[in-house]
C-alpha positions as CSV (number, residue, x, y, z in Angstrom):
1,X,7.7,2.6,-16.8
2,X,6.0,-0.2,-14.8
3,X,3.1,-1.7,-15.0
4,X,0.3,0.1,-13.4
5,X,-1.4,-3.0,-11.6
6,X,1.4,-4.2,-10.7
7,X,3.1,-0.8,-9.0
8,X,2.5,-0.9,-5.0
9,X,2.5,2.8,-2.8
10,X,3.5,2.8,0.8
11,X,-0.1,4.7,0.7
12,X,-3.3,4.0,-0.3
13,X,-4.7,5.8,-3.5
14,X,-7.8,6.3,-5.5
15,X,-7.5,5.3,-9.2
16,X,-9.2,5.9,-12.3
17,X,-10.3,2.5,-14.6
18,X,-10.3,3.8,-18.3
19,X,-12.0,0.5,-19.4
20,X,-11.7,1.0,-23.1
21,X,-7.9,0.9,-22.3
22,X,-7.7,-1.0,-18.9
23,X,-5.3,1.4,-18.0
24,X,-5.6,3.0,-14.2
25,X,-4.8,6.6,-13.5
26,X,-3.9,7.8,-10.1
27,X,-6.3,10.7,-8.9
28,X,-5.4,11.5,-5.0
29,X,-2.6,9.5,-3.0
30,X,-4.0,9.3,0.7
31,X,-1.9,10.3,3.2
32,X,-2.8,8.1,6.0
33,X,-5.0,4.9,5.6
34,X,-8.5,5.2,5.0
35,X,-11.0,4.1,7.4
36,X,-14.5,2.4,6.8
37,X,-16.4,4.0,4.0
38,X,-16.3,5.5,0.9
39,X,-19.1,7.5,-0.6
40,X,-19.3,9.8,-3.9
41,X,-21.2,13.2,-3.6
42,X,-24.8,13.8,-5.5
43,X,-23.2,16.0,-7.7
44,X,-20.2,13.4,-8.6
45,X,-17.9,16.2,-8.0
46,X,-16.5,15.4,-4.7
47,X,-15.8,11.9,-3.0
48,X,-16.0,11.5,1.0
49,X,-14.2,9.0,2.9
50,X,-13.0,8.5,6.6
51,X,-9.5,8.6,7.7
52,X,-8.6,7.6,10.9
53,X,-6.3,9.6,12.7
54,X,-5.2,7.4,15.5
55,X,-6.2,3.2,15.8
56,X,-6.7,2.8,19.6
57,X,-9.2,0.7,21.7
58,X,-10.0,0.8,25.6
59,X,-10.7,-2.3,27.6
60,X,-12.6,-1.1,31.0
61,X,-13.2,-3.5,33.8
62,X,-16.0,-2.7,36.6
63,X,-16.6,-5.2,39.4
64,X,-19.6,-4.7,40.9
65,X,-21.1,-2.7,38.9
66,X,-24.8,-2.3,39.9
């Protein structure tokens, strides 16, 4: 078995740090990138986070624009 830091997904994961063992366990594999943002609910049940669903930017050129 390989070494848990060391291991790389094609995805991007949230882990859990045992830090008496510094040994990470994988909770939830993503399965697209995440976006900005990551937040924990009150109730430290449930975590939120933002996945884009499409990277895309418009560029819009008006001449005389009054």
């Amino acid at each position: 078995m390989s070494d848990p830091h060391t291991w790389v997904s094609p995805h991007a994961s949230i882990q859990f740090l045992d830090f008496a063992t510094n040994k990470t366990i994988p909770i939830w594999t993503l399965e697209k990138e995440p976006g900005w943002g990551l937040s924990l609910a009150h109730d430290g049940k449930s975590i939120v986070y933002v996945q884009n669903e499409f990277a895309e930017s418009n560029l819009m050129l008006v001449k005389n624009f009054r």
